[in-house]
C-alpha positions, 0 to 999 in steps of 0.5 A: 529481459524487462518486461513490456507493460501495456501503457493504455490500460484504464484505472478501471483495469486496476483492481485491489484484492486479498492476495491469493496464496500463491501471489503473495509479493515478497519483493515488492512488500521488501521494497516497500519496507516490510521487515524479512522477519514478517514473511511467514505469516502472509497469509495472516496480515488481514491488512495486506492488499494487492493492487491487480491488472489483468492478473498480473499484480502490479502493487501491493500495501500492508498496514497494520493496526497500532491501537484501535484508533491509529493505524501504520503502513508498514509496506507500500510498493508498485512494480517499477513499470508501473509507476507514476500512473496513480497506482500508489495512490489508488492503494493508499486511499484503499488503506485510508478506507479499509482503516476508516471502516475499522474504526481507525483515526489515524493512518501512519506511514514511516517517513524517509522512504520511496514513498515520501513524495506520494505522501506529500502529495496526498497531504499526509503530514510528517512528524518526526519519522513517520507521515501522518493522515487523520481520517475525518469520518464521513 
């Protein structure tokens, strides 16, 4: 059965949270890239993020911190029914950001995904597998 998902909703209705214990999105992060073998220290990504409306989780981001000033998008995945709406690149801005505020330079994503025209369009850069975006500090 699919799902029907309320297509008036406002940005204003998306919003971006630590995850609770119990909505921790494996498939999602799976389908955004996250390797099997990082599932059971969820709880313990302090980069994790999950994108909510009205309750309902509709996307979901992890990064991870390379070096102190580099930083790598391991997963990034919006629920099908929802995309195509600016929810992923809600999330990437809020990597962009929460990086930023940890003193990163540099926010990196793997190339040859289901995100590679986001990225494009958000003018991250590609070199060699991975897209890239420098963060100039305001």
């Amino acid at each position: 059965m699919t799902q029907r998902v309320d297509l008036q909703f406002l940005s204003r209705d998306v919003r971006i949270y630590f995850p609770l214990r119990d909505e921790y999105p494996v498939d999602l992060l799976v389908q955004g890239g996250l390797a099997e073998e990082d599932h059971p220290d969820l709880s313990q990504k302090p980069f994790l993020r999950v994108a909510k409306c009205r309750g309902e989780v509709v996307g979901v981001y992890y990064s991870r911190v390379i070096t102190p000033t580099r930083h790598q998008m391991e997963s990034l995945a919006v629920n099908p029914p929802w995309r195509g709406r600016g929810i992923g690149s809600w999330l990437v801005g809020h990597a962009l950001g929460v990086s930023e505020s940890r003193g990163a330079k540099e926010l990196a994503a793997r190339a040859n995904t289901s995100a590679d025209g986001l990225f494009q369009r958000l003018h991250f850069v590609r070199v060699y597998d991975n897209w890239q975006m420098n963060i100039d500090p305001e």
